[in-house]
Backbone as CSV, one residue per row, in Angstrom:
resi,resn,N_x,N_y,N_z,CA_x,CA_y,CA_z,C_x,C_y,C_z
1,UNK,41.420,-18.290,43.615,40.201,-18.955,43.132,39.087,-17.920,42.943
2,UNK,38.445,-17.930,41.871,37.532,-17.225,41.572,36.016,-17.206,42.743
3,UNK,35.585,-16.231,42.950,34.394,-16.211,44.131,33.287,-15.243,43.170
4,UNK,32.174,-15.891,43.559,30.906,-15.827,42.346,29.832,-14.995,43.455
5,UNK,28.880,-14.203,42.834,27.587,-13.464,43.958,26.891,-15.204,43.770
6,UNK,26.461,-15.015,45.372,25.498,-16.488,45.357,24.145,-15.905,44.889
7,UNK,23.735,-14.544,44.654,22.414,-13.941,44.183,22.470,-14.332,42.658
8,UNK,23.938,-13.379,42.115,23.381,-13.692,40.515,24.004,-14.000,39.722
9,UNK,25.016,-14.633,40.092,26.125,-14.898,39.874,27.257,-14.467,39.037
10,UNK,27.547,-13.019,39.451,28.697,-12.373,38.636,29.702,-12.636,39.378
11,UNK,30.986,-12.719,38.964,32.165,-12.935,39.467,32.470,-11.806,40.231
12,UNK,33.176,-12.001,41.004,33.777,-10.826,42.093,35.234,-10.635,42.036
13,UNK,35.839,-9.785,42.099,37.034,-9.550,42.589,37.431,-9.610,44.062
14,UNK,38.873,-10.037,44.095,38.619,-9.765,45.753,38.344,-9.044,46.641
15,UNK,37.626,-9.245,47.864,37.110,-8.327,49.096,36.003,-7.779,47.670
16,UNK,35.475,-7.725,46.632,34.563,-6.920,46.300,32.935,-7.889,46.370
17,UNK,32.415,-6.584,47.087,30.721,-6.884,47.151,29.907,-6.941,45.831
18,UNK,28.887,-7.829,45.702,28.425,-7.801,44.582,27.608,-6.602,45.173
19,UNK,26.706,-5.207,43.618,26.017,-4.718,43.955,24.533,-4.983,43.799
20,UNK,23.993,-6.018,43.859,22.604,-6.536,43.237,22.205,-6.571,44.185
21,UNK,20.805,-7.199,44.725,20.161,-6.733,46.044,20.210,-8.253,46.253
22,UNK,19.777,-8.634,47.642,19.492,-9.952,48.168,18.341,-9.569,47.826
23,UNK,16.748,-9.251,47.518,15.967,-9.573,47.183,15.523,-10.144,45.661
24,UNK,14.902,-11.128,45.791,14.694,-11.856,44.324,14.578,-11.399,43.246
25,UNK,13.368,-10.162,42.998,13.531,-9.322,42.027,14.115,-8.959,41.167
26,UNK,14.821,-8.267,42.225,16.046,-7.238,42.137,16.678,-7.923,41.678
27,UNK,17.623,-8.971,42.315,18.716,-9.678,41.667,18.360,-10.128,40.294
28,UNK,17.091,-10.654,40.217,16.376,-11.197,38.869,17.062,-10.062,37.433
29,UNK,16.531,-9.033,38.169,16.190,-7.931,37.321,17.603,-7.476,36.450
30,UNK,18.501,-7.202,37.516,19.821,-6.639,37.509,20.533,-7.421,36.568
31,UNK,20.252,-8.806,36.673,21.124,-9.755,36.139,20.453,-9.839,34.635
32,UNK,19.023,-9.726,34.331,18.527,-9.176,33.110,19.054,-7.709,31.982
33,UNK,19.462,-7.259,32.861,19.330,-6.267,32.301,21.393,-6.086,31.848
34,UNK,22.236,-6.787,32.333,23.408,-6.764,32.486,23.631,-7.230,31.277
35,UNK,22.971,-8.887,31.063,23.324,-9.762,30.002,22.896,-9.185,29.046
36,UNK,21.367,-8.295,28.952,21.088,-8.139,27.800,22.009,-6.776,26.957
37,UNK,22.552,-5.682,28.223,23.018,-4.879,27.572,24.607,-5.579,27.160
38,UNK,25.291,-6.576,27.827,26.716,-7.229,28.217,27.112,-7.946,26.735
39,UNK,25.740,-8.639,26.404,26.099,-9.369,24.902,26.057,-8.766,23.822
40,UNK,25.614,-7.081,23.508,26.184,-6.486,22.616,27.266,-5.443,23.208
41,UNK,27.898,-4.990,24.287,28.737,-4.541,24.453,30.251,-5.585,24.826
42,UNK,30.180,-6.664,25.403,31.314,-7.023,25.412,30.824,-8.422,25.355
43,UNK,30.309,-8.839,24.802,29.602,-10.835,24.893,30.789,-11.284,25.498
44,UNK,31.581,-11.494,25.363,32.796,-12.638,25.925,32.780,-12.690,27.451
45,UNK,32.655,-11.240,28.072,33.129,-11.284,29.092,31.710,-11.484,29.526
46,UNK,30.933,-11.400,29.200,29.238,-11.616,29.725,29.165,-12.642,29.989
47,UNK,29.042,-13.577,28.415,29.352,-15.393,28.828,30.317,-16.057,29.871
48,UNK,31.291,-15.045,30.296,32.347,-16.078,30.891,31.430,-15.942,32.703
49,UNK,30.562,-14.787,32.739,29.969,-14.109,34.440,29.477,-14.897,34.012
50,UNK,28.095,-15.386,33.194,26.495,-15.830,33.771,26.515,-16.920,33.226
51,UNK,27.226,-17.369,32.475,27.579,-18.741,32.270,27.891,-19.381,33.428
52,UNK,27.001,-19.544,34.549,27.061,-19.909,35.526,26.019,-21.114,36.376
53,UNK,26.070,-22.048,36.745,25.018,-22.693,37.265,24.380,-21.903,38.548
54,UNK,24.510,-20.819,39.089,23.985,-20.059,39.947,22.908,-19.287,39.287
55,UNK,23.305,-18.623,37.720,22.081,-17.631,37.163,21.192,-18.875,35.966
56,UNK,20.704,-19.808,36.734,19.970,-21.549,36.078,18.354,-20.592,35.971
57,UNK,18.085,-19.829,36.919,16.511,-18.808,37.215,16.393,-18.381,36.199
58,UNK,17.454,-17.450,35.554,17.737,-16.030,34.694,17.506,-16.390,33.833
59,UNK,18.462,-17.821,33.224,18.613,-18.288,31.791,17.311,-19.509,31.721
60,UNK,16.369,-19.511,32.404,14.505,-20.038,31.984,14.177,-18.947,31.587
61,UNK,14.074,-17.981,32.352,13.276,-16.058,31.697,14.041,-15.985,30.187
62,UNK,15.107,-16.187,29.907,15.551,-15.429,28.926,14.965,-16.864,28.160
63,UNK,14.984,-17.831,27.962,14.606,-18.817,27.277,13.205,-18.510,27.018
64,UNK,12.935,-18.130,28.126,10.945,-17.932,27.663,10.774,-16.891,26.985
65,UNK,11.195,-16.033,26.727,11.254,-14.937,26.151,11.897,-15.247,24.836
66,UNK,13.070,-15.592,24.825,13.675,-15.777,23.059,12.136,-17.056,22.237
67,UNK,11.727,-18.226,23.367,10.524,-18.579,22.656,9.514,-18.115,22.799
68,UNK,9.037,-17.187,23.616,8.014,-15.838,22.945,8.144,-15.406,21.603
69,UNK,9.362,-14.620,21.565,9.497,-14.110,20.657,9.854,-14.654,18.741
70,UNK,10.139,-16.235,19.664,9.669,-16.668,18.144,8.717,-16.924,18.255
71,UNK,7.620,-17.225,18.920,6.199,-17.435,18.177,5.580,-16.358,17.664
72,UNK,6.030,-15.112,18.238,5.495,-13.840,17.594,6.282,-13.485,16.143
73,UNK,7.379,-14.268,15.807,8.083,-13.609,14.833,7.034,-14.716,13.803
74,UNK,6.963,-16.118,14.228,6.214,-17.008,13.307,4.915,-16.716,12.763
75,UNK,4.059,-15.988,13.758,2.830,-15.109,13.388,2.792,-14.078,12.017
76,UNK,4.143,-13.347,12.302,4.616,-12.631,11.506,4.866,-12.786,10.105
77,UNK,5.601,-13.933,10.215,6.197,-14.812,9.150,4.215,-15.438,8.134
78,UNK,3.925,-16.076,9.261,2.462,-16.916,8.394,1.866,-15.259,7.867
79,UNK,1.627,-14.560,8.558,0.873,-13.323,8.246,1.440,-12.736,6.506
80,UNK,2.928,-12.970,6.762,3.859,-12.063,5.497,3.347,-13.131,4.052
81,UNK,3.449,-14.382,4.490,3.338,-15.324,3.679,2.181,-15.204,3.205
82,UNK,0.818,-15.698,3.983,-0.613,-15.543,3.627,-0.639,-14.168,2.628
83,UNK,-0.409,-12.931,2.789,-0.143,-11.582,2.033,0.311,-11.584,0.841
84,UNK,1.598,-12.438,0.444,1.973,-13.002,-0.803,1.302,-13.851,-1.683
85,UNK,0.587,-14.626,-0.988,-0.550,-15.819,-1.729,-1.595,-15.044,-2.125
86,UNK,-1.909,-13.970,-1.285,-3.068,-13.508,-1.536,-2.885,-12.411,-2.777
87,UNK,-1.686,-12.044,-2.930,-1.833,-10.857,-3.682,-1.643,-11.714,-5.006
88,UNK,-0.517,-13.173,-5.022,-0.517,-13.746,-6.342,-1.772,-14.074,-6.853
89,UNK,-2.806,-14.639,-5.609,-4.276,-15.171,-6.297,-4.761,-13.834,-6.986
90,UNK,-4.260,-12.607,-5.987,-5.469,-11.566,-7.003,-5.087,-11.510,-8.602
91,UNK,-3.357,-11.222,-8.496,-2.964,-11.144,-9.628,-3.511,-12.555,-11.046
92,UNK,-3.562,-13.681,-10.744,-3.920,-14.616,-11.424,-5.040,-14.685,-11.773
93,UNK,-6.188,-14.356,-11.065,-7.593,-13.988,-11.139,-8.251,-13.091,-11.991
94,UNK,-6.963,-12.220,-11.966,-7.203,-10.560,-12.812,-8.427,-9.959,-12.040
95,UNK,-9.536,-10.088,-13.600,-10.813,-9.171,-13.259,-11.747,-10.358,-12.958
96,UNK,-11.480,-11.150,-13.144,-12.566,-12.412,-13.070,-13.652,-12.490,-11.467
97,UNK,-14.787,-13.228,-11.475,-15.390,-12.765,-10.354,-15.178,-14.265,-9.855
98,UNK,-13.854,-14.443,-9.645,-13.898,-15.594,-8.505,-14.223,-15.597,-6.951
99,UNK,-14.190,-14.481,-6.700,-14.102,-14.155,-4.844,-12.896,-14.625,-4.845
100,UNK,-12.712,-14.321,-3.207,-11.934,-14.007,-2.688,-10.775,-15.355,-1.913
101,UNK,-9.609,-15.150,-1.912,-8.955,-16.497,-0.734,-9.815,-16.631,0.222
102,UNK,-9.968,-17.120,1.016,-9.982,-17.735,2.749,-9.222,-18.641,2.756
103,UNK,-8.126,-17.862,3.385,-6.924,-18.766,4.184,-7.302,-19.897,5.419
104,UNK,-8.052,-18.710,6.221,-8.655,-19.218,7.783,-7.158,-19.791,8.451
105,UNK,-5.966,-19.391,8.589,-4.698,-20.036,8.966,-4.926,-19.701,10.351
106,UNK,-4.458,-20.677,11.165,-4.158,-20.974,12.091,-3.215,-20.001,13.516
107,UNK,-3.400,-19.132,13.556,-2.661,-18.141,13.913,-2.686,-18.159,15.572
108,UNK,-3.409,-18.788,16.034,-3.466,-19.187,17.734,-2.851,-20.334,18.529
109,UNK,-3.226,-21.384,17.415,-2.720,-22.599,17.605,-1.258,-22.868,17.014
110,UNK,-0.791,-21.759,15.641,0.448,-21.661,15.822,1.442,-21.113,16.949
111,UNK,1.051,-19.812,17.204,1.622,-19.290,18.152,1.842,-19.940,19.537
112,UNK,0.974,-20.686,20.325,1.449,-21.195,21.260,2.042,-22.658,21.167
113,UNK,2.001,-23.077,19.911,2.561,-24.495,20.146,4.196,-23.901,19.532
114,UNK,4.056,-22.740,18.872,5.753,-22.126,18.528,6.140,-22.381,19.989
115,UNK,5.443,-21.401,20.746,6.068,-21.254,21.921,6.401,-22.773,23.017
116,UNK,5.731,-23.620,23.597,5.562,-24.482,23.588,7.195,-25.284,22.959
117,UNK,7.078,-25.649,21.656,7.725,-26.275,21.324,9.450,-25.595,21.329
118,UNK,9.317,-24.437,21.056,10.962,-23.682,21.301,11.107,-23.610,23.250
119,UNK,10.382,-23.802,23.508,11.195,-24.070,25.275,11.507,-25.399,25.081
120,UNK,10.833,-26.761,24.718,11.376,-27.856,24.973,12.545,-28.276,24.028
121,UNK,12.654,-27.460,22.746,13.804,-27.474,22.003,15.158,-27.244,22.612
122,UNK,15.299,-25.792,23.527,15.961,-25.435,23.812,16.685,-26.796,25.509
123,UNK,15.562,-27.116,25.916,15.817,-28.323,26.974,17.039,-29.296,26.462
124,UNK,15.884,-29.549,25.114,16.880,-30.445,24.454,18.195,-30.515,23.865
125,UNK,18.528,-28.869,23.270,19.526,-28.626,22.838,20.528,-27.969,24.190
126,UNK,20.206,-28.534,25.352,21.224,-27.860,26.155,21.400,-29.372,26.916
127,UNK,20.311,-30.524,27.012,20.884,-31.634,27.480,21.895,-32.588,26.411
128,UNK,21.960,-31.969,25.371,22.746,-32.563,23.945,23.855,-32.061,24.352
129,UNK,24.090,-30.964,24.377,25.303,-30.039,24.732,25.632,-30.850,25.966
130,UNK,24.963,-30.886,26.950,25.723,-31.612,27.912,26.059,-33.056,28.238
131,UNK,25.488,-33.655,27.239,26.161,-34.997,26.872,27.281,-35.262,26.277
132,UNK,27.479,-34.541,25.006,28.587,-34.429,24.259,29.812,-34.023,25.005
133,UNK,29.229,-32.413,25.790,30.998,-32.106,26.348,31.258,-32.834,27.116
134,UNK,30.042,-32.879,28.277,30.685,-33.431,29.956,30.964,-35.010,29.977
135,UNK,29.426,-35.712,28.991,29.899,-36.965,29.194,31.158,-37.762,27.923
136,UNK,30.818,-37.377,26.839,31.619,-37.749,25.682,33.031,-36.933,25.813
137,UNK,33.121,-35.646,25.936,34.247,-35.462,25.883,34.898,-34.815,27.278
138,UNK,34.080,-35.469,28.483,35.065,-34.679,29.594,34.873,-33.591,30.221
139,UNK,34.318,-33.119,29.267,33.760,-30.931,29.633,33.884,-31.386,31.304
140,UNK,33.316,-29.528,31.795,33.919,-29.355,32.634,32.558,-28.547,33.859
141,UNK,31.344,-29.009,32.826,30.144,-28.145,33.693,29.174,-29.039,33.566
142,UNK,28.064,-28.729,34.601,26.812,-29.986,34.783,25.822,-29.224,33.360
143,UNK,24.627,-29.939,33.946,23.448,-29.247,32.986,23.126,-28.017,32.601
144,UNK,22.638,-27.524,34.249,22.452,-25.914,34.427,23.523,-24.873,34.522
145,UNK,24.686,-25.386,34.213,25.465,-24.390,33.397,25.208,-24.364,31.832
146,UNK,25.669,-25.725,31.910,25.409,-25.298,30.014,24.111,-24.516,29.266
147,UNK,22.986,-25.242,30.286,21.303,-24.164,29.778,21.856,-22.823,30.337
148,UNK,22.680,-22.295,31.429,22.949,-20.941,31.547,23.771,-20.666,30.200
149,UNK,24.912,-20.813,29.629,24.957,-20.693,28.783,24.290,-20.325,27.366
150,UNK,23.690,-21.142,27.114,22.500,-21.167,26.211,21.432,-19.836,26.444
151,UNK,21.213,-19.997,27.487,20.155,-19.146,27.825,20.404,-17.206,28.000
152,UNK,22.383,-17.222,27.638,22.687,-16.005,28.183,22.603,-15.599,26.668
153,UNK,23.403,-16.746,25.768,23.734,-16.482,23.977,21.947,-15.922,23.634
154,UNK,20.721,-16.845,23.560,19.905,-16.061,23.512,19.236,-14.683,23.166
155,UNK,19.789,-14.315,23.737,19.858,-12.628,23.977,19.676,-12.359,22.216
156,UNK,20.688,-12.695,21.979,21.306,-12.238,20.738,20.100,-12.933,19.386
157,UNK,19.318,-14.177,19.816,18.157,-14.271,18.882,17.107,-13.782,19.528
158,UNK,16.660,-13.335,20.020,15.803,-12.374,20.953,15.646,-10.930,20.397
159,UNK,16.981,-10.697,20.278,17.023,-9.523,19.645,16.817,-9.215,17.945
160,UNK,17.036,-10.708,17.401,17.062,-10.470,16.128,15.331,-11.006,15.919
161,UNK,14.710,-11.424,16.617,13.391,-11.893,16.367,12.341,-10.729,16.187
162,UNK,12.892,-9.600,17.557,12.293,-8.587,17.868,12.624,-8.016,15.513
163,UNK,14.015,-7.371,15.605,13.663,-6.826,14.359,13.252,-7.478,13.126
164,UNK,13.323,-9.111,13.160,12.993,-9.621,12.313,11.142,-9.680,12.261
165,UNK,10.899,-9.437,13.124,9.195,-9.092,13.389,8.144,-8.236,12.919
166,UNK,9.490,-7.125,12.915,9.328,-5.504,12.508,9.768,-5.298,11.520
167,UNK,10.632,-6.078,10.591,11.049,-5.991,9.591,9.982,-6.540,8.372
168,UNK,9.386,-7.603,9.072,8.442,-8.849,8.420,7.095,-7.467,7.932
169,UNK,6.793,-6.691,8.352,5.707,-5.770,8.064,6.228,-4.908,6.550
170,UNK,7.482,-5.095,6.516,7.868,-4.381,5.265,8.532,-5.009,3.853
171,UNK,8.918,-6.252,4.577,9.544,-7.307,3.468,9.701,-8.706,4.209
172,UNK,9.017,-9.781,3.398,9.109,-10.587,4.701,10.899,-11.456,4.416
173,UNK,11.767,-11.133,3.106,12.497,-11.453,2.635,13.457,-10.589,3.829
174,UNK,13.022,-9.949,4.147,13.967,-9.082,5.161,14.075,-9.524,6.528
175,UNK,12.795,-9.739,7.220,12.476,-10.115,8.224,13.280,-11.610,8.442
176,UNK,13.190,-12.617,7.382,14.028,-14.262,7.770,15.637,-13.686,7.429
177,UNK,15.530,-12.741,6.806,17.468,-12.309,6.803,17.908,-11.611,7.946
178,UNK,17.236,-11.037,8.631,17.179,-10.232,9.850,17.385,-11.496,11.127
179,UNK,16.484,-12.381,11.155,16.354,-13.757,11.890,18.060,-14.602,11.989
180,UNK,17.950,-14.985,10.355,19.154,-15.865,10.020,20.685,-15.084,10.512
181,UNK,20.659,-14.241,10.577,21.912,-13.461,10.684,22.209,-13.400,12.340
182,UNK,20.946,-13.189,13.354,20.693,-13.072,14.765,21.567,-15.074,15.380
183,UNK,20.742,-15.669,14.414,20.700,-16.632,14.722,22.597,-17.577,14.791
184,UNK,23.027,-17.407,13.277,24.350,-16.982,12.712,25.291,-16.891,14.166
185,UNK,25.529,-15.326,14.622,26.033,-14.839,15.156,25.979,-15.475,17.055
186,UNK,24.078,-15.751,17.342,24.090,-16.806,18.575,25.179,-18.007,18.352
187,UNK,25.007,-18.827,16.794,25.865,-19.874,17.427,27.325,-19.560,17.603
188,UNK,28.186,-18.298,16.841,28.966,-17.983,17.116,29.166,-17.953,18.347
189,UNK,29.150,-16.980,19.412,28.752,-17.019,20.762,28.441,-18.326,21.431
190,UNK,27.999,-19.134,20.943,28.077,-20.703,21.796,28.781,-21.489,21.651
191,UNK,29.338,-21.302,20.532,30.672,-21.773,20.199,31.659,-21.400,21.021
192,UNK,32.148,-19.849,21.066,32.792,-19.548,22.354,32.515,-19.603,23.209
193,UNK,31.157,-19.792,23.762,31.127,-19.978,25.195,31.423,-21.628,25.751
194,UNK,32.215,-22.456,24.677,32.542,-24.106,24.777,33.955,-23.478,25.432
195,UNK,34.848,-22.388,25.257,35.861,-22.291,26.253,35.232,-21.902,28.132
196,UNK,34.171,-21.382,28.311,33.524,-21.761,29.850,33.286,-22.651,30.375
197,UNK,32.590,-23.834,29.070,32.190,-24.625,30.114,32.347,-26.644,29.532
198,UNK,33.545,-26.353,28.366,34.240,-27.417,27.733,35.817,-27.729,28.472
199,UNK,36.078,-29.011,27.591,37.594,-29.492,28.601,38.361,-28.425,28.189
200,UNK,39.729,-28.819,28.783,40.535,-28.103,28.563,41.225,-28.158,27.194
201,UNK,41.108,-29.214,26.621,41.175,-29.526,24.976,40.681,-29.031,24.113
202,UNK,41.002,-27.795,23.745,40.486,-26.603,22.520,40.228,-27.367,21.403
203,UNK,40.727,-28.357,21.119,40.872,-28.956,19.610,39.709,-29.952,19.774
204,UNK,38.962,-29.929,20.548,37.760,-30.735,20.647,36.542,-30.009,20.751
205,UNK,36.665,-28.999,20.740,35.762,-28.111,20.773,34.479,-27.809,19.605
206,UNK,34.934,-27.938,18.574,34.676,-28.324,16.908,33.725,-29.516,16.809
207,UNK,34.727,-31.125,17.168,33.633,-31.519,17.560,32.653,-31.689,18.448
208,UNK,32.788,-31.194,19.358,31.871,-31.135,20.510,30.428,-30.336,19.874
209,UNK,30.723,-29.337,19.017,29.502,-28.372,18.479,28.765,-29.291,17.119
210,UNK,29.796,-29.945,16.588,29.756,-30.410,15.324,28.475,-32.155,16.056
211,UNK,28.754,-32.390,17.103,27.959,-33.710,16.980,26.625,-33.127,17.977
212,UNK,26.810,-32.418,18.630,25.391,-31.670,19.251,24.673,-31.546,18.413
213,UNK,24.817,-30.809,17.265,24.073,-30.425,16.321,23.525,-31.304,15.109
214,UNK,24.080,-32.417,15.108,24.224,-33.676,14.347,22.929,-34.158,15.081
215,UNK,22.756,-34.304,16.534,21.936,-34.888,17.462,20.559,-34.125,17.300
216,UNK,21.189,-32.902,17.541,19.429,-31.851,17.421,19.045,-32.189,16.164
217,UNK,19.675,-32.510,14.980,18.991,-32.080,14.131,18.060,-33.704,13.737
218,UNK,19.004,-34.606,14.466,18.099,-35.731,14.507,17.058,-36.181,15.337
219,UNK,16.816,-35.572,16.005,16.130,-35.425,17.219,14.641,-34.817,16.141
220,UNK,14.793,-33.109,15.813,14.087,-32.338,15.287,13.741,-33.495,14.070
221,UNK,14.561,-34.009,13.517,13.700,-35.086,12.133,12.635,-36.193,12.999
222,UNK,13.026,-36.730,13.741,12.349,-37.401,14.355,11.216,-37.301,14.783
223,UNK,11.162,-35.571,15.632,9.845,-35.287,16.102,8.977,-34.968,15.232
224,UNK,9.479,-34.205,13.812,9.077,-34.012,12.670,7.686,-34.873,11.804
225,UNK,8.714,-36.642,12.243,8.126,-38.030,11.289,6.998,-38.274,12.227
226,UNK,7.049,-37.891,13.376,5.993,-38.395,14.338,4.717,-37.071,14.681
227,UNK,4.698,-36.250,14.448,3.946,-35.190,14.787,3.394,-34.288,12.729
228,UNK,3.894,-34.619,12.208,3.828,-33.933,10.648,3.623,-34.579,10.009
């Protein structure tokens, strides 16, 4: 039987000690820094360690952070956009003495309600996930595995937000291809990570992803009709 660190929850071999510290930090830290280097060097075997209801701490930080980092990429995004409007108005204007745009966009009140709203997204898209596998089809993990889950794949739009951010300063056509591709490749990765913490029925697996996403996206229309 498999034996897990109760700190951070990497799997152990037998008689082997985990090396992370019993202090909070530390363990915090270690287990940060594992997943983030783990999901571009070997993702599979990353998801199968922290895909764990023990690292439930780890995968809130990494959640707050992948929705950090989209509200900073969305800043980015309104900023790239506003830049385009502005340069078509000059162009349309020519020499004429119309003055100037004032956008006045919203750039504060976007950013934290991005943020804001991508943590409770992510709530939602991990209690969907865990309706579908555990209660509809059986799966094989509670809540705070599956948000560990979620929260380990992450990584991987985290990372693409960061260059899609930095990309957005030079093309903003670059910056949402930079995004979409990060994003792409996360659900790949959550897809496989339905062999951690789905039944033992591979052939359900498909739909298990296929009606989650059916749900979020009705969910997201919903909040859409009521808030827009």
């Amino acid at each position: 039987m498999a034996k897990f660190c109760t700190n951070c929850g990497k799997e152990l071999k037998e008689g082997e000690v985990c090396s992370c510290k019993a202090n909070g930090a530390d363990n915090i830290g270690t287990a940060l820094l594992e997943i983030g280097k783990g999901m571009f060097t070997h993702p599979v075997t990353t998801i199968k360690t922290y895909a764990k209801e023990q690292t439930f701490g780890v995968a809130l930080i990494l959640i707050g952070v992948m929705s950090l980092l989209t509200a900073v990429f969305s800043i980015a995004l309104l900023k790239g956009v506003e830049d385009i409007i502005s340069s078509i108005y000059s162009s349309l204007i020519g020499g004429l003495s119309l003055g100037t745009m004032d956008a006045n966009l919203p750039y504060a009140r976007t950013f934290f309600t991005t943020w804001i709203m991508m943590v409770a997204l992510a709530f939602v898209f991990a209690g969907l996930l865990y309706l579908v596998n555990t209660v509809m089809f059986k799966g094989k993990a509670n809540f705070k595995t599956i948000f560990s889950l979620y929260g380990t794949v992450s990584v991987i739009s985290s990372a693409a937000l960061i260059l899609g951010s930095i990309l957005m300063f030079i093309h903003v056509g670059l910056g949402i291809l930079a995004m979409a591709l990060g994003s792409m490749l996360q659900m790949v990765y959550l897809y496989h990570g339905l062999k951690t913490v789905g039944p033992e029925d591979e052939n359900k697996y498909g739909y298990i992803y296929l009606v989650t996403n059916v749900f979020y996206m009705l969910v997201i229309f919903i909040v859409c009709k009521i808030f827009m």
